[in-house]
C-alpha positions in Angstrom: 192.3 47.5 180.7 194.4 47.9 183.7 197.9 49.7 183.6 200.6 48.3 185.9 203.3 50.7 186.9 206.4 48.9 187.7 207.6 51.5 190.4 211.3 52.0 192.6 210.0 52.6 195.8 213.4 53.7 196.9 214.2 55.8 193.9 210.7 57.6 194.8 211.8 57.8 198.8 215.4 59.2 197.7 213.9 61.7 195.1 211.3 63.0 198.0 214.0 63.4 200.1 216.1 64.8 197.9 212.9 67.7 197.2 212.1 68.1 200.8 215.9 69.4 201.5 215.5 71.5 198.8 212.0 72.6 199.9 213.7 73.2 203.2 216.5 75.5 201.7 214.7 77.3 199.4 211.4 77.7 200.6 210.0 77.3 197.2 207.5 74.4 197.1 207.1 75.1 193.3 210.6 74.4 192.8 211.3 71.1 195.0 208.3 70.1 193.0 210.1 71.3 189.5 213.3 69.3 190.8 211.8 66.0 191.7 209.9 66.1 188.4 213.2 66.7 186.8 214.8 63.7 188.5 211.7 61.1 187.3 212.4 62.3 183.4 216.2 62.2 183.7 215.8 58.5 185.4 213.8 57.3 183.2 215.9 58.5 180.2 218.6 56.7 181.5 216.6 53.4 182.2 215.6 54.0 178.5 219.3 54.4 177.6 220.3 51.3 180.0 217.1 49.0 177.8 218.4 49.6 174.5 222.0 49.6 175.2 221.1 45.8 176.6 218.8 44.8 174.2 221.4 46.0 171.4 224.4 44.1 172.9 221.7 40.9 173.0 220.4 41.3 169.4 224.2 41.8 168.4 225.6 38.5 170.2 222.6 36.7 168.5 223.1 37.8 165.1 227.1 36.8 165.6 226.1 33.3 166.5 223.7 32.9 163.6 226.5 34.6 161.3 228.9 31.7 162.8 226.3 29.0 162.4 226.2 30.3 158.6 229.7 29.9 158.1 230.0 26.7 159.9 227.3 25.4 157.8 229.1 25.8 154.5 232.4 25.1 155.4 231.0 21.5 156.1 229.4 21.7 152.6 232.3 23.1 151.0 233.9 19.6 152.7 231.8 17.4 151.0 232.2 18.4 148.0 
């Protein structure tokens, strides 16, 4: 089985550069590498966040329209009787 990573090359550019100016202030390659680690978890905790948050507002819209399908549905039958 082969994985696919779905990768932000610029996210991965900016991040580097982010670590490589700290690498050059602090002189500490231990902790630019602690720091761009940092940044992958916290961006992909917020693309988690960003997923659900969609996929909620989606699931929510559908669910009104089926609720309002429902009710349209036995008005009319309510009418014919």
């Amino acid at each position: 089985m082969k994985w696919k990573l779905k990768i932000d090359w610029r996210k991965v550019v900016l991040f580097l550069v982010i670590s490589a100016g700290l690498l050059y202030l602090t002189r500490s390659v231990l902790m630019a590498a602690g720091v761009i680690m940092l940044l992958f978890v916290v961006d992909s905790l917020i693309s988690d966040w960003e997923y659900r948050r969609k996929t909620h507002e989606l699931f929510k819209d559908i669910r009104e329209q089926q609720e309002q399908k429902t009710k349209e549905k036995q008005s009319d039958a309510d009418r014919r009787h």
